[in-house]
C-alpha positions in Angstrom: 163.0 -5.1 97.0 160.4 -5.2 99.7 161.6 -5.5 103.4 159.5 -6.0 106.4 160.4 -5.7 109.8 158.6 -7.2 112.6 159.1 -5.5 116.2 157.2 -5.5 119.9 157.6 -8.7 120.9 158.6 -9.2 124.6 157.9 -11.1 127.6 154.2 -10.3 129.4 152.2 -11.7 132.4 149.2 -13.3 131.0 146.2 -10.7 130.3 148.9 -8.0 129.6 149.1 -6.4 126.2 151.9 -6.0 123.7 151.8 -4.2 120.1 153.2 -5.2 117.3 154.8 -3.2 114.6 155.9 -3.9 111.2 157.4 -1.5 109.2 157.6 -1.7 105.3 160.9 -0.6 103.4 161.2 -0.7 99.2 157.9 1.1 98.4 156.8 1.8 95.6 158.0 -1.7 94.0 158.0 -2.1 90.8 155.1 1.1 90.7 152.7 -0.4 93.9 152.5 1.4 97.6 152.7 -0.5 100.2 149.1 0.3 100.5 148.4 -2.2 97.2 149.5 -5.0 99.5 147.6 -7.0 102.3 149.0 -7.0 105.6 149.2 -10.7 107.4 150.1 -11.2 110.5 151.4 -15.1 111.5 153.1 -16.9 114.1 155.0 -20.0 114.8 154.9 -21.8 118.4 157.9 -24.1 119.1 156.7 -27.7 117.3 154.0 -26.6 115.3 153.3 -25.1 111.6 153.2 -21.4 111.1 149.3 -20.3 111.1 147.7 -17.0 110.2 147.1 -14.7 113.5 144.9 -12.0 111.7 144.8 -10.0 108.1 143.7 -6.6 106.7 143.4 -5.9 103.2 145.1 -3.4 100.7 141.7 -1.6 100.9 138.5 -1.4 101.8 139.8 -2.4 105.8 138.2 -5.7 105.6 140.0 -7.9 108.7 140.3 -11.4 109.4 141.1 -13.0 113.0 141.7 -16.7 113.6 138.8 -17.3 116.3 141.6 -17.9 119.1 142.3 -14.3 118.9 138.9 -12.5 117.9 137.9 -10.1 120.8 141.5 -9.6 122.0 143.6 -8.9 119.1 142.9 -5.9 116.6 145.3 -5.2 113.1 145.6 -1.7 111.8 147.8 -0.2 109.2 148.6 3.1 108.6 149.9 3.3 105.0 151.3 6.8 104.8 153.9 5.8 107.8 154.1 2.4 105.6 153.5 0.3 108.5 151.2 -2.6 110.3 150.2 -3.0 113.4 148.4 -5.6 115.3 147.4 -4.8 119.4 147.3 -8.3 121.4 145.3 -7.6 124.5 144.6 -10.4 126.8 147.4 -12.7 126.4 147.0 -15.5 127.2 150.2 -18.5 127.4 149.0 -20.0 124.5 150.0 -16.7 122.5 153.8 -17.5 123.2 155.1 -17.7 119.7 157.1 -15.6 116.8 155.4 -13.7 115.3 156.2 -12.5 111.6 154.5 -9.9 109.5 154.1 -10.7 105.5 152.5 -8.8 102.5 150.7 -10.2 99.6 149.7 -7.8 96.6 145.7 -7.1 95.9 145.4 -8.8 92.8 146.3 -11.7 94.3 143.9 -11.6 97.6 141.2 -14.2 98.3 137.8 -13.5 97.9 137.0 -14.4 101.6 137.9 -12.7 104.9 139.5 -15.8 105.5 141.5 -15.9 102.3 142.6 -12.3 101.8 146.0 -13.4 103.3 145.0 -17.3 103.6 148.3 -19.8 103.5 151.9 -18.7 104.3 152.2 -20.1 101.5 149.9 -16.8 100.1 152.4 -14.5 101.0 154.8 -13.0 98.9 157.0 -11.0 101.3 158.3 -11.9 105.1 159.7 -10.1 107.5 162.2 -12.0 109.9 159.7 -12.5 113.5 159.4 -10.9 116.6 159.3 -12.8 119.7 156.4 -13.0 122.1 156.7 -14.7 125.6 153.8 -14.9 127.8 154.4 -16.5 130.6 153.8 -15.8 134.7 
């Protein structure tokens, strides 16, 4: 079984800089590294719907940024340590949210930056979220 577990979240000023970490356990599943899996990265703000922050795929490290956060946030993964990162830079208050890390395997990517991750609804793992509070 394939666990995720999002950490990093804290409280920051505004234009201070957290990291996020998600660490993958249960690899190989059922034959597949975690490497055979995109990385999404999405959050929640009290009251509204869960959107995608930013994506990378299982290879080729094609990204995807939802335009709010291009320029200030940056995803990485390093798939030997079997883990994700995503660097916020910049915060701003409207970043306050939870943020939670989820996987979705390669054959089932989008064909567009936007799609590689897409939907939650994409996703086929979640980790439980890490908090992030920006606030002066």
């Amino acid at each position: 079984e394939v666990q995720l577990q999002a950490s990093g979240g804290g409280l920051v000023q505004p234009g201070g800089s957290l990291r996020l970490s998600c660490a993958a356990g249960g690899f190989p599943f059922e034959g597949f590294a975690f490497g055979d899996y995109a990385v999404g990265w999405f959050r929640q703000a009290p009251g509204k719907e869960r959107e995608q922050v930013s994506c990378i795929a299982s290879v080729g490290g094609i990204t995807y940024y939802t335009d709010s956060v291009k320029g200030r946030f940056t995803i990485s993964r390093d798939n030997a340590k079997n883990t994700a990162y995503l660097q916020m830079n910049s915060l701003e208050v409207e970043d306050t949210a939870v943020y939670y890390c989820a996987v979705r395997p390669r054959w089932s990517e989008g064909a567009t930056t936007a799609t590689i991750c897409g939907a939650h609804s994409n996703m086929d793992y979640w980790g439980k979220g890490t908090l992030v509070t920006v606030s002066s």
